[in-house]
C-alpha positions in Angstrom: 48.8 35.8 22.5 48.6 36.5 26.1 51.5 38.1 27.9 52.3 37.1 31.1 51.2 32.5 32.0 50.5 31.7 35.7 51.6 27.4 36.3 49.1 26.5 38.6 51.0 23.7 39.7 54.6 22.3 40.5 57.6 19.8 40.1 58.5 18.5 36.5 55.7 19.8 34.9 56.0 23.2 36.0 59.6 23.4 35.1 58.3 22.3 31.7 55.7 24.6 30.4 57.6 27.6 31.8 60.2 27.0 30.0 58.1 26.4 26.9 56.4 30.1 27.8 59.4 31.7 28.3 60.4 30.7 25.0 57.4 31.9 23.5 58.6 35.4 24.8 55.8 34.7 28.4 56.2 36.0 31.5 55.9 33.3 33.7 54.7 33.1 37.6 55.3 30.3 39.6 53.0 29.7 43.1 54.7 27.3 45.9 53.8 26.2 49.1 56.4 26.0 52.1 57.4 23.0 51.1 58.6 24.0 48.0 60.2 27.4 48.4 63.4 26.5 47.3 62.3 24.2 44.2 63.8 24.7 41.0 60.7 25.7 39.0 60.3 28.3 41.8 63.9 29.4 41.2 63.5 29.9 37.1 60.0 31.8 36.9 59.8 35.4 36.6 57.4 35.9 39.6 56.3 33.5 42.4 54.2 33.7 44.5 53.5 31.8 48.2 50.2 30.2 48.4 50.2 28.6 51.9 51.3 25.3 53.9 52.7 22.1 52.8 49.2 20.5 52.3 47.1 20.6 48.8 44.3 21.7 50.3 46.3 24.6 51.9 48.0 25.5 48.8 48.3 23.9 45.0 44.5 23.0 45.7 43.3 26.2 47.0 41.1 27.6 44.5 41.0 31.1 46.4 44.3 31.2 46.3 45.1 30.6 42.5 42.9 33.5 41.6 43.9 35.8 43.9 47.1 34.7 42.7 46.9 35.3 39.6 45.1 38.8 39.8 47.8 40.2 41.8 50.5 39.1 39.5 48.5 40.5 36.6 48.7 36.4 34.9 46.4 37.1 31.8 46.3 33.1 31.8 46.2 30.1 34.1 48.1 26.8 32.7 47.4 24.1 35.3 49.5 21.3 34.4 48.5 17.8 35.4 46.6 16.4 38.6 45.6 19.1 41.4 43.7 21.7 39.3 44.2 20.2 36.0 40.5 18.6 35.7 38.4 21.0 38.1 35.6 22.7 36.2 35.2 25.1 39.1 38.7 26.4 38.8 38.2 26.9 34.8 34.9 29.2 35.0 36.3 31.3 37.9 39.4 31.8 35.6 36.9 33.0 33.3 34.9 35.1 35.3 37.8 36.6 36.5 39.1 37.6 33.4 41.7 35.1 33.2 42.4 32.5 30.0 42.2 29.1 31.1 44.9 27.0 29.0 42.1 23.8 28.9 39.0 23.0 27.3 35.7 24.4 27.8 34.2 24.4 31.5 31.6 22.6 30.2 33.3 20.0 28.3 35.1 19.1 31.1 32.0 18.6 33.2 31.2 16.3 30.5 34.1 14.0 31.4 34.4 14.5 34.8 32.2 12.0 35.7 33.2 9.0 33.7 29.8 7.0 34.0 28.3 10.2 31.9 31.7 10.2 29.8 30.8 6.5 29.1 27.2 7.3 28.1 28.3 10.4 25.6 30.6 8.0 24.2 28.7 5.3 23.3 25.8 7.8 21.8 28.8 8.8 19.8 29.2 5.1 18.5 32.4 4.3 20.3 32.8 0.9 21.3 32.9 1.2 25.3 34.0 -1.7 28.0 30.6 -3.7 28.9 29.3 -1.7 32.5 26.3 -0.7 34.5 24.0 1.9 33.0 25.6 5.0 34.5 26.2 5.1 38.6 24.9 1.7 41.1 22.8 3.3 43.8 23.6 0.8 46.0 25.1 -2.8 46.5 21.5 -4.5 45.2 22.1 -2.0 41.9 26.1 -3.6 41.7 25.2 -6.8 42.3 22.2 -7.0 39.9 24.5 -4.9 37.1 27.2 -7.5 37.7 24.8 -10.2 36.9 24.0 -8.8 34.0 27.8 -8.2 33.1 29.0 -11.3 34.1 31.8 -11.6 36.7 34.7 -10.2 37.0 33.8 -6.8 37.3 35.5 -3.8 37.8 34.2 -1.0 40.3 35.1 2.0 39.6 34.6 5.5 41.5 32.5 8.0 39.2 34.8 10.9 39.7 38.0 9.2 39.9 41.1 9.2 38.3 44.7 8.1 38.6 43.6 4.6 39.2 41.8 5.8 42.3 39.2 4.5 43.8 39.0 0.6 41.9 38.4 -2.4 42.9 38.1 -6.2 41.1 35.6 -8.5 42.3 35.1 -12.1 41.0 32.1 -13.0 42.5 29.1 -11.5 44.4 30.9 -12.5 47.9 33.7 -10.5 47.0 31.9 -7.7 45.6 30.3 -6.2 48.5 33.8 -5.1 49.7 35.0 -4.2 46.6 31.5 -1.5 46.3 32.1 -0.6 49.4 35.7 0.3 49.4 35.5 2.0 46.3 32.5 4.0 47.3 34.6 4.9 50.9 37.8 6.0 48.8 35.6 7.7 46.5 33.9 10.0 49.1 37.2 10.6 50.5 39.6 11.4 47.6 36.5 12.7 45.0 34.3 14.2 47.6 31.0 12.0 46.5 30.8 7.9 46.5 29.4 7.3 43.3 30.6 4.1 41.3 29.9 2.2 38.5 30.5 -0.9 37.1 32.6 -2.2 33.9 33.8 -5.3 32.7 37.2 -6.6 34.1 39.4 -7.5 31.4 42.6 -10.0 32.3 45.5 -9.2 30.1 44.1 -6.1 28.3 46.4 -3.4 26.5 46.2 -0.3 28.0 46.2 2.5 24.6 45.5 5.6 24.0 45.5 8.8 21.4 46.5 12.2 21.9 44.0 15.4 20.7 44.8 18.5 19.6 41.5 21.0 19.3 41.4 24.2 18.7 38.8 26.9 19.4 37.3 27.2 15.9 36.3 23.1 15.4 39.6 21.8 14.3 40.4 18.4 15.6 43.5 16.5 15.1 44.8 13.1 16.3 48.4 12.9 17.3 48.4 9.3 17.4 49.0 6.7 19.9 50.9 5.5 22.9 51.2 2.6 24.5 50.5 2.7 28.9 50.0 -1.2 29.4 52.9 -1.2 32.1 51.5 0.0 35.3 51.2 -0.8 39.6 47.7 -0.3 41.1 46.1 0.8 38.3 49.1 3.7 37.8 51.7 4.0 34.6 55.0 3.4 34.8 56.2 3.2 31.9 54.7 4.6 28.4 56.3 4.3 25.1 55.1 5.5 21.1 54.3 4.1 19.2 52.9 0.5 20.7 54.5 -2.3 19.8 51.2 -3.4 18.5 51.4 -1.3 15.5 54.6 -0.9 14.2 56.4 -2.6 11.4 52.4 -1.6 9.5 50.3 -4.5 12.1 47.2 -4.2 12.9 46.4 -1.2 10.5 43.2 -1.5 10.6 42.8 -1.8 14.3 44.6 1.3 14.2 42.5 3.2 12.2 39.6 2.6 14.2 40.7 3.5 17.0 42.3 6.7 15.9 38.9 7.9 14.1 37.0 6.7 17.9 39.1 8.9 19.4 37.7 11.9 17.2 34.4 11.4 17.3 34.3 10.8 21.2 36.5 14.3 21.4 33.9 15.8 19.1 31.1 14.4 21.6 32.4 16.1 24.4 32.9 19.7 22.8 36.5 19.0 23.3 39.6 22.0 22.8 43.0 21.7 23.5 45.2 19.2 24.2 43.3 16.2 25.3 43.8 12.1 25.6 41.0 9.7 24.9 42.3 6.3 26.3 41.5 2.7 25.3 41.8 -1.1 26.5 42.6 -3.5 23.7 41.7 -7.1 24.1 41.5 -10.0 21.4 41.5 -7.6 18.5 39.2 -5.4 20.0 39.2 -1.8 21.4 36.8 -0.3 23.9 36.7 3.0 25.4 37.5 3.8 29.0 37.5 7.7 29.7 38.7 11.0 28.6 41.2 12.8 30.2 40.5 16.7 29.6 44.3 17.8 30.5 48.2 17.0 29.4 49.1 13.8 30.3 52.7 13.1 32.3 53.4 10.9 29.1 53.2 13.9 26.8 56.8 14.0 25.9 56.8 10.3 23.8 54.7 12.1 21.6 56.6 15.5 21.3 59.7 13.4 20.6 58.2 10.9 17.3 56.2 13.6 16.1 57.8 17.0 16.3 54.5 18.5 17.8 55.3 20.6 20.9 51.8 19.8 22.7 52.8 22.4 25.5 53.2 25.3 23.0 50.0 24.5 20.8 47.9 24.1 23.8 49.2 27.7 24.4 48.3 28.8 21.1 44.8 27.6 21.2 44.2 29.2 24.5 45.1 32.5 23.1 42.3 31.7 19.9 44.6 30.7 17.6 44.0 28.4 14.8 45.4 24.3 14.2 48.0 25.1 11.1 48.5 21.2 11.5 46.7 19.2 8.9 46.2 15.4 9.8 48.1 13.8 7.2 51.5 16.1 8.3 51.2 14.4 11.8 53.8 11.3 11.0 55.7 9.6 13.6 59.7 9.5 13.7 61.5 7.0 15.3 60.5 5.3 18.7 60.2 7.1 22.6 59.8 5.2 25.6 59.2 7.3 29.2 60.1 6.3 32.9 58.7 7.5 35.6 61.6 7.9 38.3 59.7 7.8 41.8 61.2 8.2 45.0 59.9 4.9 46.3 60.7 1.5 47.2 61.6 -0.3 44.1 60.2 -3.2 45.4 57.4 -3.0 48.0 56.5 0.0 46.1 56.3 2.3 49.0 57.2 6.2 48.8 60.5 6.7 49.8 60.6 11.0 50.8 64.1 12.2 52.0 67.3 14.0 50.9 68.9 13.9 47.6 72.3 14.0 48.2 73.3 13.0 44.8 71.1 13.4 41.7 72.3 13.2 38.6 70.8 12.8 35.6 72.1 11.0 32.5 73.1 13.0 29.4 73.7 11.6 25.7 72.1 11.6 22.5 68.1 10.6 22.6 67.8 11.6 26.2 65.7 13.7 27.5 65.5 14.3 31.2 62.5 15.9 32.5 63.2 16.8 36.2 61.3 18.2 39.6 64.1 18.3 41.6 68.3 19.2 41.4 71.0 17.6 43.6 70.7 18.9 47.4 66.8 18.9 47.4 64.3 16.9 49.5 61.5 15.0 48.6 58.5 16.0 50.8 55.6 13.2 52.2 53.4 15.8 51.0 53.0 15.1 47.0 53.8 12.4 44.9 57.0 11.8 45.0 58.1 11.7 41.4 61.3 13.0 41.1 62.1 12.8 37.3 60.3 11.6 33.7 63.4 10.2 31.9 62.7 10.0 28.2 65.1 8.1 25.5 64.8 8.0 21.9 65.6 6.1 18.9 65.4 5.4 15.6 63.7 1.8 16.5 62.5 0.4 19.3 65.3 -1.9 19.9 67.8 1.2 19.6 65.5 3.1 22.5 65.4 0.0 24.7 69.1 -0.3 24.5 69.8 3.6 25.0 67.1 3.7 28.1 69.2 0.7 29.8 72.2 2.4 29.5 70.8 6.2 30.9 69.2 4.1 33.4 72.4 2.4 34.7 74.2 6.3 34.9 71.2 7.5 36.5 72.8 8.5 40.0 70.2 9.0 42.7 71.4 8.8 46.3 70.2 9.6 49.7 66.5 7.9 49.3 65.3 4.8 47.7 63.8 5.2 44.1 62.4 2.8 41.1 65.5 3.2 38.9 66.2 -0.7 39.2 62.6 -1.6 38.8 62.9 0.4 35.4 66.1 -1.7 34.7 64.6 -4.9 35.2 61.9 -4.1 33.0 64.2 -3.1 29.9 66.1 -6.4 30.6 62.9 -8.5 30.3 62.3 -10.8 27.4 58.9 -9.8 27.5 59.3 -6.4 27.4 61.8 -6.1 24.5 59.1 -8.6 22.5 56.6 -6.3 22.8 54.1 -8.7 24.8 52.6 -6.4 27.2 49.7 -5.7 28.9 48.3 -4.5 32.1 49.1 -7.3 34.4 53.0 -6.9 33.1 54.7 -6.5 36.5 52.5 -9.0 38.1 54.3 -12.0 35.9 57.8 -9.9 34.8 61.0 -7.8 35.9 60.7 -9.5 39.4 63.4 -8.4 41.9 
């Protein structure tokens, strides 16, 4: 094992792993831009280090930086979190060629999924069932239109290095799709850096599922099974929970299985090691694959909390070489986890809210776990996204986490800026919601203000 773990990254997530590493007996450096100086996560690492301004570019997306970072802190590895870094081949080999462990997968596997019309291809060769598209990238608008055609409308377009529900765009018919290729292919260029896009089906009311990896160095691959994603705004989560509703009490078994043994061979397509997520819409019975995601996922913590598996620490472990002492049939799930993102935005219009917390405090009681960027006396920044917390409630059932989440929810004391938490408590009230029916159009028809 490595000695000393450089969090290329900030907020909640960095607060996290460090605190995983330092129980693992890790040094741990933090790196901040101005704008976070006086952040906690800065605060509780052994080391930090200033990267530059406020901006990503300046700072948390400075790959220059990073290394020169982490070679003057001695960090024998790199752990990059989620977002910025998380997914940038480029930043993984010149952790390598500097000497430096990368806590991810393989340079090369990531390529593979970076660009998620190639991702689809591998997939399919693998024989997972993937959503009905366009052969790879559409040159142009004549390519869209004649691969929507073929498709049939509506279609999704979708930007080929996207992610984070960036850079998508529904069209119903070939008026409205010209806009839609367009826009995607402008939003593309300008959050990706290149304006390819492709095309998939666009499903109504799909489920929105998918199923944690674990893969070591030395071609172990485990499935850490699944979690339900269905409720989200502009393509982004909100809410996650595991299991989904959709298999517990034994449904759908079958359904289940398939999916689960997808999710392996597409992992084993891609060369995949580490901690991984391959996700899945559901529709009518059916499953169909949409991408990989070659990092942690924000929702990790449903699944440390029904399984026992501390994702953070094994994706540690394999970093360092070491082998999965997990076998597949030991991977059980416990009880029932449900996570909410707490945003500093407009619960309604959905806007971010950035400002002073003058009062933050977090609820406390048995099957809650509060996962937290900021402390009381802090200000959110315009410069990030402006999740403040992940609150994450447990039961035994589902019912008995619903009814714990509405009651953290209700003593979650946030003042000083607007933020979600009455979104999150209209959604726990709804019918809907505490049936189970959900899918990906969920706040579109429920938990109106």
């Amino acid at each position: 094992m490595f000695r000393s773990l450089l969090i290329a990254n900030r907020g909640e997530i960095a607060r996290r792993i460090g605190s995983v590493a330092r129980s693992m007996g890790l040094r741990t450096i933090a790196v901040y831009s101005d704008a976070d100086a006086e952040a906690p996560f800065v605060k509780e690492a052994d080391q930090a280090v200033r990267l530059g301004p406020p901006p990503p570019k300046d700072s948390y997306l400075n790959l220059e930086a990073l290394i020169r970072a982490a070679k003057e802190t001695g960090a024998e590895a790199v752990h990059p979190g989620y977002g910025f870094v998380s997914e940038n081949a480029e930043f993984a080999g010149a952790c390598t060629e500097a000497g430096i462990v990368f806590v991810g997968p393989p340079p090369e596997s990531m390529g593979r999924m970076k660009d998620k019309a190639q991702a689809r291809a591998l997939a399919a060769g693998a024989g997972v069932p993937v959503v009905p598209g366009s052969d790879g990238v559409v040159a142009d608008l004549r390519g869209a239109s004649e691969a929507a055609e073929r498709i049939g409308f509506p279609v999704l377009v979708k930007a080929a290095g996207g992610g984070g529900g960036i850079g998508m765009a529904v069209a119903g018919s070939q008026a409205e799709l010209e806009k839609a290729f367009r826009a995607c292919a402008d939003r593309a260029r300008s959050a990706f850096g290149r304006d390819a896009v492709y095309l998939e089906r666009y499903f109504s009311a799909p489920r929105h599922i998918e199923v944690q990896i674990l893969g070591d160095t030395h071609g172990n691959l485990l499935q850490v099974l699944e979690r339900e994603c269905s409720i989200q705004r502009r393509h982004q989560k909100v809410v996650e929970e595991a299991g989904s509703p959709l298999f517990l009490e034994g449904k759908n078994p079958e359904l289940l299985r398939r999916m689960t043994a997808a999710a392996l061979s597409a992992a084993r397509a891609f060369g995949y090691a580490n901690a991984g997520t391959v996700e899945f819409l559901v529709s009518d019975g059916e499953f169909f694959f949409i991408e990989m995601n070659a990092r942690l996922q924000v929702e990790h913590p449903v699944t440390e909390l029904t399984t026992g598996v501390d994702l953070i620490g094994w994706q540690l472990r394999i970093a360092a070489g070491e082998r999965l002492t997990l076998k597949q049939e030991e991977i059980q799930r416990r009880g029932h986890a449900l996570e909410f993102r707490i945003y500093a935005e407009d619960p309604v219009r959905f806007l971010p809210s950035p400002g002073p917390l003058n009062v933050f405090r977090p609820p406390e009681g048995e099957g809650i776990r509060v996962d937290a960027g900021y402390a009381e006396g802090g200000v959110v920044t315009p410069y990030y996204d402006p999740l403040l917390a992940k609150l994450i409630v447990s039961g035994e059932s589902r019912a008995e986490a619903i009814q714990r989440s509405e009651d953290a929810l209700q003593r979650f004391d946030i003042q000083g800026l607007k933020n979600n938490v009455p979104l999150h408590l209209r959604i726990v009230r709804d019918r809907a919601f505490q049936a189970g029916a959900l899918d990906t159009h969920f706040l579109e028809h429920h938990a109106k203000p």
